[in-house]
C-alpha positions, -999 to +999 in steps of 0.1 A: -128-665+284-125-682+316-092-697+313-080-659+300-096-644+334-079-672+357-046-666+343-045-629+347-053-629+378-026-640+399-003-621+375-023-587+382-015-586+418+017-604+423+036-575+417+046-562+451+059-598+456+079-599+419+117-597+421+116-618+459+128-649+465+092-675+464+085-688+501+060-709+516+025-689+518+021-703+552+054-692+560+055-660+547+023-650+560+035-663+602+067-638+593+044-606+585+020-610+611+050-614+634+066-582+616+027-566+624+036-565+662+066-551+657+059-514+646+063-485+660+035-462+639+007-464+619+022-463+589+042-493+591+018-509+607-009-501+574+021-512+552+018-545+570-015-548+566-016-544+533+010-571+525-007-592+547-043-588+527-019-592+496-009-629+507-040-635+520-053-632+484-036-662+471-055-684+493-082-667+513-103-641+498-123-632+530-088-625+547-077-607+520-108-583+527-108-582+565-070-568+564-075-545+534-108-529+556-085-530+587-056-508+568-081-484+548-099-474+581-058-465+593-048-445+568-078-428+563-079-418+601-040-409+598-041-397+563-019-418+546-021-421+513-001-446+501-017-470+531-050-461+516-037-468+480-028-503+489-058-512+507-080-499+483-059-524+454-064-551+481-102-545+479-102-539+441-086-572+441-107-592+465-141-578+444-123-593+413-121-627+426-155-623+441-167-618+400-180-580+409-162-566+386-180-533+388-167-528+423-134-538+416-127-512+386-143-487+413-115-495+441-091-499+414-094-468+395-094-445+430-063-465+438-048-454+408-056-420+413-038-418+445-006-439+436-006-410+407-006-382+430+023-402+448+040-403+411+043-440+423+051-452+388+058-493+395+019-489+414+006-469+387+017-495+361+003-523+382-029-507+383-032-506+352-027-537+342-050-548+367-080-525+356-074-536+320-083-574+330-117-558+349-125-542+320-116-573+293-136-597+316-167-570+319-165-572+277-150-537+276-124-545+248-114-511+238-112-496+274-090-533+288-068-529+255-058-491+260-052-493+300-033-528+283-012-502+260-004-478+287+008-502+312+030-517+286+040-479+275+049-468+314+067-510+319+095-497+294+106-468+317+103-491+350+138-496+364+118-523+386+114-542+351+099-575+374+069-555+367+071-551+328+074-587+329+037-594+342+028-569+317+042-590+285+030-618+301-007-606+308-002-594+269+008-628+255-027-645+274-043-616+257-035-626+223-023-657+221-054-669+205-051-641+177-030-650+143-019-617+136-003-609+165+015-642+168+047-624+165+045-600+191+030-627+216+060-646+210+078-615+214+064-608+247+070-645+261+110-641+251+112-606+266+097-621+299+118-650+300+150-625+296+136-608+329+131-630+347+161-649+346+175-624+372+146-630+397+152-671+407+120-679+423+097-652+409+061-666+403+059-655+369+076-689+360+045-708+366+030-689+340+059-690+315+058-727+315+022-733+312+017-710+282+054-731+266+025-765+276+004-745+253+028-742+231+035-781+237-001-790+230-003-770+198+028-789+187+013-827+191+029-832+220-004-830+243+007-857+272+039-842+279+021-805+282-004-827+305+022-837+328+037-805+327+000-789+336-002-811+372+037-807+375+029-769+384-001-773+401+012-794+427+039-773+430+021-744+434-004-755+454+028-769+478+035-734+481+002-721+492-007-709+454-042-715+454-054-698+427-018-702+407-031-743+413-067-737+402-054-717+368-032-744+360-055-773+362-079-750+342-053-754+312-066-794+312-100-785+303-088-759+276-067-788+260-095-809+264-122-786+243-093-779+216-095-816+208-071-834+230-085-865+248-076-857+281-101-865+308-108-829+324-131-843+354-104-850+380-088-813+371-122-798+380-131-813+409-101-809+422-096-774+411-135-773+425-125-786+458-093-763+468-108-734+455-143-740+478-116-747+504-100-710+497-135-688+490-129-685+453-164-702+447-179-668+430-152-672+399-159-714+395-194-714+381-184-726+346-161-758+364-193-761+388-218-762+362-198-781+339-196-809+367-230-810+374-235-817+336-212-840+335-225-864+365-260-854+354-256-873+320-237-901+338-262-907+366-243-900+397-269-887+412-245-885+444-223-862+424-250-850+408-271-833+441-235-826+451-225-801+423-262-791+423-268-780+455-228-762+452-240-745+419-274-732+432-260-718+464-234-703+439-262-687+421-286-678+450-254-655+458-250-640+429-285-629+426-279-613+460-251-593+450-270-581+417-298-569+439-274-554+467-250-528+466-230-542+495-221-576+509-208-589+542-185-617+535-172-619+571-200-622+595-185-656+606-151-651+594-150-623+620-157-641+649-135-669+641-112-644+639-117-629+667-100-654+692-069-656+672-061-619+666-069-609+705-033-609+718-031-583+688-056-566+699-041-560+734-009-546+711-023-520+697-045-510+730-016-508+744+003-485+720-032-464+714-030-454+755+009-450+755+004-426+722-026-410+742-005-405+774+022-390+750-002-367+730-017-356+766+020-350+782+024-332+747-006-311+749-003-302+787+034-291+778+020-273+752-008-256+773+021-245+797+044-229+771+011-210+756+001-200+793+038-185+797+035-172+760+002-152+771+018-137+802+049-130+787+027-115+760+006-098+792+030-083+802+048-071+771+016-055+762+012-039+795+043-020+793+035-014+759+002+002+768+020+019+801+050+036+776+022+045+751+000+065+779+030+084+788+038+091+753+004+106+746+011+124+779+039+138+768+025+143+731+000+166+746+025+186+768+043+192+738+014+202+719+003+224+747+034+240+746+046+243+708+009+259+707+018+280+737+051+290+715+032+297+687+010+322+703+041+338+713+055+341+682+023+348+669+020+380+691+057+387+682+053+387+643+023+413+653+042+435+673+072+435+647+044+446+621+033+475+641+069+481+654+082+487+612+049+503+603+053+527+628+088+532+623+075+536+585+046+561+596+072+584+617+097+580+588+072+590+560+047+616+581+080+633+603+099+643+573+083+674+562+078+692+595+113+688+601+121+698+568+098+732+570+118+738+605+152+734+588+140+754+555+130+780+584+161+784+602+179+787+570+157+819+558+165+832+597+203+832+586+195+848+554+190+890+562+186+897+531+149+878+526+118+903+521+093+902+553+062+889+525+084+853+514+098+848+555+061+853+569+049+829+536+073+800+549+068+806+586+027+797+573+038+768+555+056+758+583+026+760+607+002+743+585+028+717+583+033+711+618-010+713+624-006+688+604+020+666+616+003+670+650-026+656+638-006+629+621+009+622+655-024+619+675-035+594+651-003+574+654-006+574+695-044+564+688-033+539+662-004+529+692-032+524+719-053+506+699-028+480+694-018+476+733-033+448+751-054+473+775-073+482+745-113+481+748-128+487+718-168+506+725-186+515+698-202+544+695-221+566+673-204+583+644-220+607+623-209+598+590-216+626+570-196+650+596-169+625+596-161+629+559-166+668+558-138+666+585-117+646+567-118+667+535-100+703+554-072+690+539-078+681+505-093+698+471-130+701+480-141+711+447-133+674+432-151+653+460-187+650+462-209+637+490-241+616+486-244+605+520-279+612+534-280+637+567-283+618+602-268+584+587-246+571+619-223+540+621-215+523+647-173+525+657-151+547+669-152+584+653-111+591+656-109+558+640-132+563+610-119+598+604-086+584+603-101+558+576-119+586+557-093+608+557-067+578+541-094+563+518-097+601+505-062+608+503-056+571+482-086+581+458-071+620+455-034+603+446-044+571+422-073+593+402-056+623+393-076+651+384-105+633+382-138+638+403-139+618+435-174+605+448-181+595+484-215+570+486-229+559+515-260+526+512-279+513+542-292+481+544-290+456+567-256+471+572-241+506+562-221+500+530-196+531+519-176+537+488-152+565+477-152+556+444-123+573+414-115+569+378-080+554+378-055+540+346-032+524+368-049+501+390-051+464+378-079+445+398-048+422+412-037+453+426-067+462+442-071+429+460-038+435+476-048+472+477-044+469+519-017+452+524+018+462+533+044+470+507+079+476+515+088+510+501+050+524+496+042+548+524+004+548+513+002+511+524+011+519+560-019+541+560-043+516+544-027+490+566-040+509+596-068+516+575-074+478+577-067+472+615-088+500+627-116+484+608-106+448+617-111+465+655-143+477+646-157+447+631-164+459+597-153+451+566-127+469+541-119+460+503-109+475+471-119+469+437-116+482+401-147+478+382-138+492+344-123+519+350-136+527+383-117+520+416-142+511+445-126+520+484-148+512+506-160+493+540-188+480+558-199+487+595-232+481+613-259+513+614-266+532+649-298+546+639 
């Protein structure tokens, strides 16, 4: 289990660097903090970072954590989210080799959420394969084999296929040690090879020829595969591999428990010594422990206290991490650090107050185009405000005077009424007379008429012009009512005196009167005996020969009613009984009718009830 974790994790993480030409750690490292002072914004400067704290992992975990802190806290102030993906891998990776695996899939898994909002799909593949080996070394078999399966799935579609190399190659550790999958493993291994012959120098190689060791040892050949084992872990720790070193000299120990006499002790101390050298102490306790029983059963009780004291500081620390949810691994590191990174420091000082004096030279440019903005938007709405008060000005002068020109036309449709009822009234009321005068002097011309038929039409003649002449007075009174001078007083009318009036000129015999004696309206009396005079006339022409009756109710107000048996009168008629009708000469008369009482301030209607018609009006009592 140990040797599976070791192998796994180098290949995990050395993706970024996959498809690259291998350098010197040492060197590679001096070129990207030299790169670090060199850029012009955050982001690249968090992209830095990040590779930096990816370096760093190979042989310093606590640097490895003090630049992935560094490049969250950027690009979470800046909000960038590919920044903060890498650092939070860097940190997912530094909790790994710290053997906190429970933080690690934590950091990982939020890392792998953002480089999938990204649709980073090289990332998102590397993550995966990196939170299968959390969960395979936290004995979460299922959940490491199907991240395992996906990363392999997503590797196919990679055109970056450096990366679906580490993925065959993390499979063929996985289950090299199981029979039935022997082909595929072997599989895996040829596929790898094939892809990374294109990249010379790629790291991977270190891990393709210890598992072909493996395959060495399995074959009898177990000094050569020996030899092969220290070949690479010189070479790697040449190159500033330290944890590529320690995995290979762990393959010593493996031959060593599958039955091959190979003396394990050097591998472990030295693989004890370089990785206490680098900080990877928290992922040694089996080579610790292992020591310690070794020189424990040989009596080296120099080596012994050595390993012991290593192994219970070892353990003392990992009972603090159980019991604490957080641990500061850089409370020296950081002052060390301190000295060396100060010239840094001043860098990024000095680009924080130039990028302040830009963002305030920004912002006061700013403030002075908004302050022109505002009074050009002043002064906008000023004129705005100024054209809209003289447009409501002007509004109301217009309304003042289309209402002005509405009274006139108003008074003009009026006087055009009364101008063709009159004309109507004089047409209609003037004919007869002048008939009867004409009819007259015809008879003069005729000698041979009898004195009895001349003085018969000489009386109708009279009668006819009495009664024109009263027409006439009621057409001047009508006239002055209608003039602008007119003051309407009312006064008190003896209705019952009114109506006897009005009936001289009409069949007595049918009409009856049930007004009670003394009953007096108040109006004007020419006006209500023109009324009662027209109302009796309209009842004597629509009823026939039938009776007529005049009814008179007090109340709060007098109430009067001619009231006739008609056919012919539909109650839609009625209601438009007193209104004017070109070609009906009775509704000139009822249309007076209606303005005298409109005048007066009373009421006048018609309706048909059965087959009664009901002409009447209301008007307040004088008594």
């Amino acid at each position: 289990m140990k040797r599976t974790w070791i192998h796994i994790i180098p290949l995990l993480i050395a993706c970024l660097m996959a498809g690259r030409p291998l350098f010197a750690q040492d060197k590679v490292i001096r070129q990207l903090r030299a790169d670090l002072l060199r850029q012009p914004d955050s982001t690249g400067y968090t992209d830095v970072l990040n590779q930096l704290g990816m370096q760093y992992h190979l042989s310093n975990t606590d640097s490895c954590f003090w630049y992935a802190v560094k490049a969250r806290d950027i690009a979470s102030r800046h909000g960038y989210k590919r920044g903060l993906a890498g650092a939070l891998n860097n940190l997912s990776i530094f909790y790994a080799l710290k053997a906190n695996t429970k933080q690690a899939i934590e950091y990982g898994f939020k890392a792998l959420l953002l480089y999938r909002e990204l649709e980073d799909q090289p990332n998102i593949c590397q993550l995966l394969m990196n939170l299968s080996v959390f969960h395979d070394f936290s004995g979460m078999k299922p959940e490491s084999n199907q991240y395992l399966y996906q990363a392999m799935e997503l590797g196919k579609t990679l055109t970056q296929d450096s990366i679906y190399s580490l993925v065959l190659i993390n499979y063929a550790i996985r289950f090299e040690q199981d029979s039935t999958r022997k082909d595929s493993v072997k599989w895996a291994l040829g596929k790898s090879k094939e892809i990374i012959r294109k990249y010379p120098g790629a790291r991977e190689i270190y891990y393709i020829q210890a598992l072909e060791a493996d395959e060495w040892m399995k074959e009898g050949e177990g000094a050569k595969a020996v030899q092969r084992i220290n070949e690479l872990a010189d070479k790697a720790l040449k190159e500033g591999l330290v944890v590529v070193a320690i995995d290979m000299l762990d393959h010593i120990d493996t031959y060593r428990q599958n039955g091959y006499p190979a003396d394990a002790i050097p591998a472990r101390e030295k693989a004890f010594a370089i990785g206490q050298q680098a900080g990877y102490l928290n992922m040694m306790l089996p080579t610790i422990a292992s020591l310690y029983r070794y020189y424990a059963r040989s009596n080296n009780e120099a080596k012994k206290s050595y390993y012991g004291r290593a192994l219970s500081e070892l353990v003392r620390k990992r009972l603090e991490m159980k019991s604490s949810n957080y641990m500061n691994y850089l409370d020296y590191f950081l002052k060390e650090q301190e000295l060396n990174e100060w010239q840094l420091s001043n860098k990024v000082q000095e680009q924080k107050i130039n990028k302040a004096n830009m963002k305030r030279k920004s912002r006061q440019q700013l403030i002075g185009f908004m302050v022109g903005v505002l009074l050009l938007m002043g002064g906008f709405t000023y004129a705005r405000y100024r054209s809209y008060k003289e447009l409501r000005r002007q509004e109301r002068l217009l309304r003042e005077m289309n209402d002005a020109i509405s009274e006139k036309n108003q008074q003009l449709s009026i006087h055009d009424d009364f101008k063709n009822k009159l004309i109507a009234i004089l047409a209609r009321d003037f004919r007869e007379p002048l008939n009867d005068i004409i009819r007259v002097s015809a008879l003069f011309r005729n000698k041979d008429m009898d004195q009895a038929s001349l003085q018969l039409i000489i009386d109708e003649a009279v009668v006819s012009s009495r009664k024109t002449l009263v027409i006439f007075d009621n057409i001047l009174r009508w006239i002055k009512s209608q003039l602008s001078g007119f003051v309407y007083n009312p006064a008190p009318c003896d209705l019952l005196l009114l109506f006897e009036q009005a009936m001289h000129h009409i069949d007595q015999q049918r009409i009856r009167l049930e007004i009670s004696s003394g009953l007096c309206l108040a109006g004007d009396q020419e006006m209500l005996l023109f009324i009662n005079r027209s109302l009796l006339h309209c009842a004597v022409k629509l009823s026939g020969e039938g009776p007529i009756v005049v009814r008179a109710v007090q109340d709060e107000l007098v109430k009067v009613e001619v009231i006739c048996t008609v056919s012919s009168v539909t109650p839609q008629m009625a209601a438009h009984l007193f209104e004017y009708r070109r070609g009906d000469d009775l509704s000139v008369t009822l249309v007076i009718c209606k303005d005298f009482m409109d005048k007066m301030g009373g009421h006048i209607s018609a309706e048909v009830q059965g087959v009664q018609l009901r002409l009447g009006y209301i008007l307040p009592s004088f008594n």
